[in-house]
C-alpha positions as CSV (number, residue, x, y, z in Angstrom):
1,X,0.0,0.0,0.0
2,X,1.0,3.7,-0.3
3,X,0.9,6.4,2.1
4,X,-2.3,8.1,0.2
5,X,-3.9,4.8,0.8
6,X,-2.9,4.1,4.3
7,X,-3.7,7.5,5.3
8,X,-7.3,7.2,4.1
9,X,-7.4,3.9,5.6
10,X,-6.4,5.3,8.5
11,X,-9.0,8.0,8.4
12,X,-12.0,6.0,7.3
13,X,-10.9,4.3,10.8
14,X,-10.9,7.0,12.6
15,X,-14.4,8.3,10.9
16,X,-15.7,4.9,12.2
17,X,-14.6,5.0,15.3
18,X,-15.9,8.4,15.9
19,X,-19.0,7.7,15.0
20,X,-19.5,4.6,17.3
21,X,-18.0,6.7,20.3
22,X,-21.0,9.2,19.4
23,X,-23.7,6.3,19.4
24,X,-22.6,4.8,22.5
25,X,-22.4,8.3,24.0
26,X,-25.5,9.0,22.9
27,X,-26.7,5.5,24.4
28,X,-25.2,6.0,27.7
29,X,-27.1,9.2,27.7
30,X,-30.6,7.1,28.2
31,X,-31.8,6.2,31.6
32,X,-30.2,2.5,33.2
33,X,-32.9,-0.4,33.6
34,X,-33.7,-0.7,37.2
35,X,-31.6,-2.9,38.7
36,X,-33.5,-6.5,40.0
37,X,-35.1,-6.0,43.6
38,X,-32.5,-9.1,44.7
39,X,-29.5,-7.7,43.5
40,X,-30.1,-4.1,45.8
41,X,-31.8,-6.2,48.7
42,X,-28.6,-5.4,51.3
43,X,-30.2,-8.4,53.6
44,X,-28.5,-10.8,51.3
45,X,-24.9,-8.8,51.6
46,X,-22.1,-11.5,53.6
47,X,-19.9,-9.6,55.5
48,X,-16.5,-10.4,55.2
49,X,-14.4,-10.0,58.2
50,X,-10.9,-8.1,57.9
51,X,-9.3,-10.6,60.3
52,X,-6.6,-12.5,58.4
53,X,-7.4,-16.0,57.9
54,X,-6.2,-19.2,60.1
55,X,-2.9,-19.7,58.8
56,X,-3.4,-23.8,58.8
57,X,-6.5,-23.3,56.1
58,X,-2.9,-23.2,53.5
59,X,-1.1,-26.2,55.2
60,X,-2.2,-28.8,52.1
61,X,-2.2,-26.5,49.4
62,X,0.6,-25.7,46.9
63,X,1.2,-22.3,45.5
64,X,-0.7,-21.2,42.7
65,X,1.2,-21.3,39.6
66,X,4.0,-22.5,41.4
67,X,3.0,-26.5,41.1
68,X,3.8,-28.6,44.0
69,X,6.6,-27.4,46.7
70,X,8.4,-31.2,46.3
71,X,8.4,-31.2,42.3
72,X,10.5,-28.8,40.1
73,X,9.0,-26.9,37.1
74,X,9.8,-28.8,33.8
């Protein structure tokens, strides 16, 4: 390809792109759907404690992407 023809490539691109960003802008513009009575209902929340965990909950398991502590990686 030449230049001239990349450049307009590049700019028909760029139109597109411009004119999606406009649509979605103008989309995001319109009230969001209610969210489902469940979903907001803060009864079903779980707590989550800021404790740290019991350190022998780990004792078993390997390290993620590690493998196995008595093995070495291939």
């Amino acid at each position: 390809m030449s230049l001239h023809d990349d450049l307009t490539a590049v700019r028909r691109d760029l139109d597109q792109l411009t004119r999606t960003v406009e649509r979605l802008e103008r989309q995001a513009g319109r009230p969001r759907p209610a969210a489902p009575a469940a979903e907001s209902d803060p009864s079903r929340m779980v707590g989550v404690p800021d404790t740290p965990y019991d350190s022998t909950l780990w004792t078993d398991s390997d390290d993620e992407g590690l493998g196995a502590r008595d093995r070495r990686a291939p």
